[in-house]
C-alpha positions as CSV (number, residue, x, y, z in Angstrom):
1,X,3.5,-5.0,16.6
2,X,3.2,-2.3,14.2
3,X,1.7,-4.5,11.6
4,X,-0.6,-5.6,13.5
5,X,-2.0,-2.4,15.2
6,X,-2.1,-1.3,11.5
7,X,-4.3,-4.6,10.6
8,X,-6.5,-3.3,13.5
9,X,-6.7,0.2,12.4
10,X,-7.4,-0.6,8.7
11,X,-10.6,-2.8,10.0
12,X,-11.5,-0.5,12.6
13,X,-11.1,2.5,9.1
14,X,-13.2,-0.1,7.5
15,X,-16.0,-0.5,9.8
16,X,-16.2,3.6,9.5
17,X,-16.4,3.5,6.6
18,X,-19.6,1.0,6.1
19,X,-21.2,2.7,8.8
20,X,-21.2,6.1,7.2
21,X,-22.0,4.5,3.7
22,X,-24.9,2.5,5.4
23,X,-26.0,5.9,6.9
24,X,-26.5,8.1,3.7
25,X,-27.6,5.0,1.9
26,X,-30.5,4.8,4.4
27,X,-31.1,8.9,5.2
28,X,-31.0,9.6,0.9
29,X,-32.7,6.6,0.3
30,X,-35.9,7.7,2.1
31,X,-36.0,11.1,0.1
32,X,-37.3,8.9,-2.8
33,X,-40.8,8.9,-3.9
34,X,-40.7,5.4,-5.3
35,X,-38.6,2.4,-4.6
36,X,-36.8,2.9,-7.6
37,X,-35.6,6.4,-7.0
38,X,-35.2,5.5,-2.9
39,X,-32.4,3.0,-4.8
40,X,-30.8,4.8,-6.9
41,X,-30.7,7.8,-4.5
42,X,-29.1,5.2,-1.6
43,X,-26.4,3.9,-3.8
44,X,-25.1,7.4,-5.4
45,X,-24.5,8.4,-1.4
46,X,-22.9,5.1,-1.1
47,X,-20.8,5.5,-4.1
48,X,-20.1,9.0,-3.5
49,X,-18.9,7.9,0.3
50,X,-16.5,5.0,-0.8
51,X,-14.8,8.0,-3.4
52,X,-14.6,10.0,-0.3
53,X,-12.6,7.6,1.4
54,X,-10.6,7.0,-1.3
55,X,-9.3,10.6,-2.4
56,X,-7.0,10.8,0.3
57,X,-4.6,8.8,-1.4
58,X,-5.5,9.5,-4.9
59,X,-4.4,13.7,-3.7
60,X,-1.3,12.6,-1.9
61,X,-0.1,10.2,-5.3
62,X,-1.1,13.5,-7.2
63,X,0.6,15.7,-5.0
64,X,3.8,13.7,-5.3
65,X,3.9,13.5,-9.0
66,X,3.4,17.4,-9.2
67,X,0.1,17.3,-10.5
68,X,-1.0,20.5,-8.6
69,X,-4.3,20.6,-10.5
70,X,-5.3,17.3,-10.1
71,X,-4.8,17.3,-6.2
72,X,-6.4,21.0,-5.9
73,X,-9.7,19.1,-7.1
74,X,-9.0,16.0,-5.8
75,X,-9.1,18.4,-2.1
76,X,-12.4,20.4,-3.8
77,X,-14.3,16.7,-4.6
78,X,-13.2,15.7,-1.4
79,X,-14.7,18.9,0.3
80,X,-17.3,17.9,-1.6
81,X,-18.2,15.0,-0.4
82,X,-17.3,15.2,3.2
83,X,-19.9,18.2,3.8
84,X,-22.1,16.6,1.7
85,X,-22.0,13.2,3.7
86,X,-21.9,14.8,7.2
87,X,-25.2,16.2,6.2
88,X,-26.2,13.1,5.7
89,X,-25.2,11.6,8.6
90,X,-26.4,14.5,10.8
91,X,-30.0,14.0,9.2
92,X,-30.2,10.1,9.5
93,X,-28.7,10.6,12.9
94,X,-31.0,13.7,13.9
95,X,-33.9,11.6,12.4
96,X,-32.8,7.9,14.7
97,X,-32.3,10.2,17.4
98,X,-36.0,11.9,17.1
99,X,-37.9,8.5,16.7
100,X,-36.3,7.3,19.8
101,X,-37.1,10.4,21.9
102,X,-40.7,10.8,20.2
103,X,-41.0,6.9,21.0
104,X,-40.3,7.7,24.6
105,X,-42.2,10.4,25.1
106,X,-45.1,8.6,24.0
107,X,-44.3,5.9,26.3
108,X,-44.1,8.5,28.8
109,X,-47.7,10.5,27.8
110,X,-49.1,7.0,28.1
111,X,-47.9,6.0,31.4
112,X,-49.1,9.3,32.7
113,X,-52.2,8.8,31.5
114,X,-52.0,5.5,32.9
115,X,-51.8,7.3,36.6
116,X,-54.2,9.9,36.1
117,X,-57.4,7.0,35.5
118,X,-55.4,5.2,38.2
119,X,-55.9,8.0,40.1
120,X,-59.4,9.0,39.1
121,X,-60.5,5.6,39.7
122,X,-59.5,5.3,43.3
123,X,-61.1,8.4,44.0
124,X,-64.2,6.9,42.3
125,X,-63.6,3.8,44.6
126,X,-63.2,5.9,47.7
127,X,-66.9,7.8,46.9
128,X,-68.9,4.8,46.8
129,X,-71.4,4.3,50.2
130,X,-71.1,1.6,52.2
131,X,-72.4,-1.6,51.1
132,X,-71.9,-5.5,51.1
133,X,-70.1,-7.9,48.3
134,X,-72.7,-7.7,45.2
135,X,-73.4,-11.2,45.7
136,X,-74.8,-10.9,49.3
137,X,-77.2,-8.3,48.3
138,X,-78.1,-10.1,45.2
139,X,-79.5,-12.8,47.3
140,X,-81.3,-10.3,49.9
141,X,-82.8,-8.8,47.0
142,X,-84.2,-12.6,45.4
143,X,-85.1,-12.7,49.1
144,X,-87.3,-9.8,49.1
145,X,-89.1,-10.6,45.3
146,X,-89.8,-14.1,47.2
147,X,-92.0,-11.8,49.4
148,X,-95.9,-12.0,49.2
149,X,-95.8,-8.0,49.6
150,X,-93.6,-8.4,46.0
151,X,-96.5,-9.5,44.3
152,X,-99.2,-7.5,45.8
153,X,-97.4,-4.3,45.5
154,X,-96.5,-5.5,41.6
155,X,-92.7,-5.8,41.8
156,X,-92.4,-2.9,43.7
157,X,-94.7,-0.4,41.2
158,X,-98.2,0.1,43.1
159,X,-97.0,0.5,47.2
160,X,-100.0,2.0,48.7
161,X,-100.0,1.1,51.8
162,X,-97.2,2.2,54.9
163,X,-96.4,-1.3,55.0
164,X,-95.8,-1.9,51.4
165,X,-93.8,1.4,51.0
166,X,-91.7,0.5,53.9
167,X,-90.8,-3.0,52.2
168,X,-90.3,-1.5,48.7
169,X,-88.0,1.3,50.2
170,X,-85.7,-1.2,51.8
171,X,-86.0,-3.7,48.2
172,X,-84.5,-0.1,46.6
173,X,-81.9,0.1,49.3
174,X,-80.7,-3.1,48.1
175,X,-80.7,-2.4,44.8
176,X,-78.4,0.8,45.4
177,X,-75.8,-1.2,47.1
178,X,-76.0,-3.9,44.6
179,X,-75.4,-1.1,42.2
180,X,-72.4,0.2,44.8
181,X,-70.6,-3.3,45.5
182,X,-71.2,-4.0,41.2
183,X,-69.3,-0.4,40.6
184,X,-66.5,-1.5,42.9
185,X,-66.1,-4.7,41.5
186,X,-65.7,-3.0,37.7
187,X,-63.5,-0.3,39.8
188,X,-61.1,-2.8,41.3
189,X,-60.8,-4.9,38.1
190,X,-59.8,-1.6,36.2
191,X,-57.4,-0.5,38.5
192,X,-56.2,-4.1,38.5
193,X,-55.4,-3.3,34.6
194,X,-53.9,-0.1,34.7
195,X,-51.6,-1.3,37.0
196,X,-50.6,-4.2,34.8
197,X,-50.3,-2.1,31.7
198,X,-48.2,0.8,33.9
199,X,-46.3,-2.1,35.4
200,X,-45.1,-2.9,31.8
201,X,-44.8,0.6,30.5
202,X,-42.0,0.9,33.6
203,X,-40.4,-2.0,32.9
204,X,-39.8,-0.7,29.1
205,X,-38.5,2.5,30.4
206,X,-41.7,5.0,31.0
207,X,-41.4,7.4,34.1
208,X,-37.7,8.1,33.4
209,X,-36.1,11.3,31.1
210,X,-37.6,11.3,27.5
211,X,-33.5,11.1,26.8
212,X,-31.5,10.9,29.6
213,X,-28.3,11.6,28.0
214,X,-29.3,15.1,27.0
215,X,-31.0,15.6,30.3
216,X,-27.5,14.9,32.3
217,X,-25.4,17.1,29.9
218,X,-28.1,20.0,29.9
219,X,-27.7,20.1,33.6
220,X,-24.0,20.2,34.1
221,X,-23.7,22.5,31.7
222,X,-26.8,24.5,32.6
223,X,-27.6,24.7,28.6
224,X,-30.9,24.2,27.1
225,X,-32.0,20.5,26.2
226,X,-32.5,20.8,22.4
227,X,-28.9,23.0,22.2
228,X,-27.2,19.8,24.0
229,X,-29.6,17.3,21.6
230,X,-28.3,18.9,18.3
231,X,-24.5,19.3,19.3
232,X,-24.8,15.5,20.1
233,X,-25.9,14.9,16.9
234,X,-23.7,17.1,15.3
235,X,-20.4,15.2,17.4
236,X,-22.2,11.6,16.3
237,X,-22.2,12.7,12.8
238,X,-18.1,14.1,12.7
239,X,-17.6,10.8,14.7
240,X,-18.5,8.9,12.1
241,X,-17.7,10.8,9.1
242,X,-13.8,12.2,10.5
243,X,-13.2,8.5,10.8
244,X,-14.4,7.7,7.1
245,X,-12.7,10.1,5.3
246,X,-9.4,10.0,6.9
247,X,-9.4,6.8,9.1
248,X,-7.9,4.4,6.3
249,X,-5.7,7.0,5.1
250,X,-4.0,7.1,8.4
251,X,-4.3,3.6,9.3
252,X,-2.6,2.1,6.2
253,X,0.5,4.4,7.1
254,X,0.4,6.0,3.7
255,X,1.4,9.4,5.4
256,X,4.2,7.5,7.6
257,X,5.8,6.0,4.8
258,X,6.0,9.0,2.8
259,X,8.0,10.7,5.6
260,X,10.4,7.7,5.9
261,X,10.8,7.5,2.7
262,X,11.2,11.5,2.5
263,X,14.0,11.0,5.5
264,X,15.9,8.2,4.1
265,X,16.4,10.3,0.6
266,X,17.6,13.4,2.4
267,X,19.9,10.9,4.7
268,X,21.6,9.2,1.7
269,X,24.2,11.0,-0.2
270,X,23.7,11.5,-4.1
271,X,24.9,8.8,-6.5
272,X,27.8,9.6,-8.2
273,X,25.6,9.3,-11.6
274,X,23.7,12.4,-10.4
275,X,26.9,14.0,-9.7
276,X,28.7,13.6,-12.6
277,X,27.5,11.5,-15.7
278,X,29.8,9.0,-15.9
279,X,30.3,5.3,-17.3
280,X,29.7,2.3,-14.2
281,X,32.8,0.2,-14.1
282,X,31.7,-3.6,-15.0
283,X,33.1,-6.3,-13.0
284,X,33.3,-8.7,-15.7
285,X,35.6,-5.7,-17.5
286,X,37.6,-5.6,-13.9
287,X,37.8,-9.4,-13.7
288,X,39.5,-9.8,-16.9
289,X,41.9,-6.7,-17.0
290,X,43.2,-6.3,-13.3
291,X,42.9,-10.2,-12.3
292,X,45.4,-13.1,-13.2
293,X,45.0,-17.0,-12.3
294,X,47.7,-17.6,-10.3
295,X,47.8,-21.2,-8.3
296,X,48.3,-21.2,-4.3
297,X,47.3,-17.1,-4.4
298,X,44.0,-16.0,-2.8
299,X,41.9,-12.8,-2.4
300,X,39.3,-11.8,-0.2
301,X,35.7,-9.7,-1.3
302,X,37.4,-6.5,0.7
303,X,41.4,-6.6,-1.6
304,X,38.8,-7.8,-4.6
305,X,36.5,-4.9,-4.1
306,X,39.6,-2.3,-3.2
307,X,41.2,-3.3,-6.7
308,X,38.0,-2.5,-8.1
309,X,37.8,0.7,-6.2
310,X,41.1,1.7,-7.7
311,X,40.6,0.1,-10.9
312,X,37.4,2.5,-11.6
313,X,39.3,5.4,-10.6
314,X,42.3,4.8,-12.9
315,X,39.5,4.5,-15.8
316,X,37.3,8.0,-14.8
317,X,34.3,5.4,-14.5
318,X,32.0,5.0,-11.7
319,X,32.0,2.1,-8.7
320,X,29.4,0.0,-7.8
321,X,28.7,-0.3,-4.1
322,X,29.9,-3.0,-2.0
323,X,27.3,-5.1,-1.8
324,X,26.5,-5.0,-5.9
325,X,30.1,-5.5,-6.2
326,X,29.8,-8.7,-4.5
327,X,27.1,-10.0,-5.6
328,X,28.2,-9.5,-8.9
329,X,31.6,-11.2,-8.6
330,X,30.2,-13.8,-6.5
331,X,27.8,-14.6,-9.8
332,X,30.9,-14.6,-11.9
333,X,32.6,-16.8,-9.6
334,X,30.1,-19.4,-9.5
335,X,30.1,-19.4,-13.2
336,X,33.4,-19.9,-14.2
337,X,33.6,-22.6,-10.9
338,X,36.1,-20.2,-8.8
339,X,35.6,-21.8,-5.3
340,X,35.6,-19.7,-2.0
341,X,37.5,-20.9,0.9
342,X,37.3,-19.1,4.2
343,X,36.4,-16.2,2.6
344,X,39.1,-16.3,0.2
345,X,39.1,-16.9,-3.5
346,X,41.7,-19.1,-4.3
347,X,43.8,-19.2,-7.7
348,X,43.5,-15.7,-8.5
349,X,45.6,-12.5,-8.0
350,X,46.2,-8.8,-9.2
351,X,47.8,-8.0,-12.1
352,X,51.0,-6.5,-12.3
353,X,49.5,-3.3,-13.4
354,X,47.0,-3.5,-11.0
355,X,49.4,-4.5,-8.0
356,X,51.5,-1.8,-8.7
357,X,48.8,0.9,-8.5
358,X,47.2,-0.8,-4.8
């Protein structure tokens, strides 16, 4: 189980860790004034931020070997680089996070917009007189030019008489409300497309908060939007940096390891060799000084590795531990074809010398 949450933790340390390196790549790559330098400027941040994730260990292997200057500027580089890519990552995030509002508040601006002509054009629609569909009064108005006083009053240009006035003031009538019933036409058929265009501007997200993340946190914590906008972008940025520079680090178990491994050398006494600098007593030496062939006798590894015990201390030398012991002697064994029988080694014994000391 722990192997594999550490499998996990080293992908998840991983995925950080591209994430931040993409980030500074693309924020220092747009400092450049040509292609070239954009490059060049993109991959120093993304070398720079694999190194960063990196001199964790390289410290702590310093550190251990008691290089003290090497992992005081192993720390300074790695200083270095962590401030160094959290600006980075605060500017790329500052700069994502500023297209996305500005692209919203555009959105918004032109959906307002959108309901002011809306607006503007109803009222519009609401002025106009009364008056028939255009195309009624178009044909009243062929009506009236089919007229005999259309022709003697010249279209409507030379009414003289009471008569002739009266019929030209009613052909001008006409006209207005053609004129009326023609505007609201061109009225209805724009309001018609503002509604389709502010239908669509809602359905990508105009009417609502420019961000509505800030706009929630600025209210329950009664702050002002732009303070609650940059310490978002500040948290985004540690987010992803914290878990760059220390995520593998921690997920590989490097620190873990080092305390086990710290625990398990203060639990386990010191070797006699540290203690006192003496010879190791050989089992090949013990085999042929302290043991005799002797048919129908048998010892087992425990009155084997006893003899040894006291064999080394009769000599001032040093004993192996049990399990080297055996292993040793059971290499021996199978050598010189000395067969093991329920744990027994037959055809062997202790020497007299060595029989009178156990």
């Amino acid at each position: 189980m722990r192997f594999i949450l550490s499998i996990l933790g080293i992908a998840a340390a991983l995925v950080m860790a591209g994430v931040s390196a993409a980030m500074n790549y693309l924020f220092l790559s747009s400092l450049g004034k040509t292609p070239i330098e954009a490059q060049v400027l993109g991959a120093a941040s993304s070398a720079a931020d694999l190194l960063k994730c990196l001199l964790p260990f390289f410290i702590a292997w310093s550190w251990r070997a008691r290089r003290v200057v090497a992992a005081a500027s192993g720390a300074a580089l790695f200083m270095f680089f962590s401030g160094f890519s959290l600006l980075s990552a605060i500017g790329f995030a500052a700069d994502t996070r500023g297209q996305v509002t500005e692209g919203r508040a555009a959105m918004r601006a032109a959906y307002e917009g959108m309901q002011r002509d809306l607006s503007a054009a109803e009222r519009r629609l609401a002025a106009l007189p009364a008056h028939r569909p255009a195309g009624v009064t178009a044909e009243d108005i062929r009506a009236h030019q089919q007229h005999r006083r259309w022709q003697s009053t010249k279209g409507c240009t030379d009414a003289t008489e009471t008569a002739s006035r009266v019929f030209c003031a009613a052909f001008f009538a006409l006209r207005s409300e053609l004129a009326a019933g023609e505007e609201r036409a061109r009225l209805e058929n724009q309001m018609a497309e503002l509604k389709n265009k502010a239908q669509q501007l809602r359905d990508a997200g105009a009417g609502q908060a420019v961000d509505p993340q800030v706009s929630l946190l600025a209210r329950i914590f009664a702050a002002e939007q732009d303070r609650v906008r940059l310490a978002l972008i500040i948290v985004i940025a540690l987010l992803v940096e914290t878990g760059s520079s220390l995520g593998l680090y921690l997920a590989s178990g490097h620190g873990g390891m080092r305390r086990a491994a710290q625990r398990a050398q203060s639990n386990t006494p010191p070797a006699p060799a540290l203690i006192e600098a003496r010879p190791i007593g050989g089992v090949e030496d013990f085999v042929l000084e302290a043991l005799v062939p002797m048919p129908g006798a048998s010892l087992t590894m425990a009155e084997l590795y006893a003899a040894y015990a006291e064999w080394c201390a009769r000599r001032h030398n040093a004993a192996l531990g049990a399990e080297q012991f055996a292993a040793e002697f059971s290499a021996l064994a199978q050598a010189v074809n000395l067969r093991q029988t329920r744990g027994r080694y037959a055809g062997i014994a202790l020497g007299v010398d060595q029989a009178k000391a156990a």
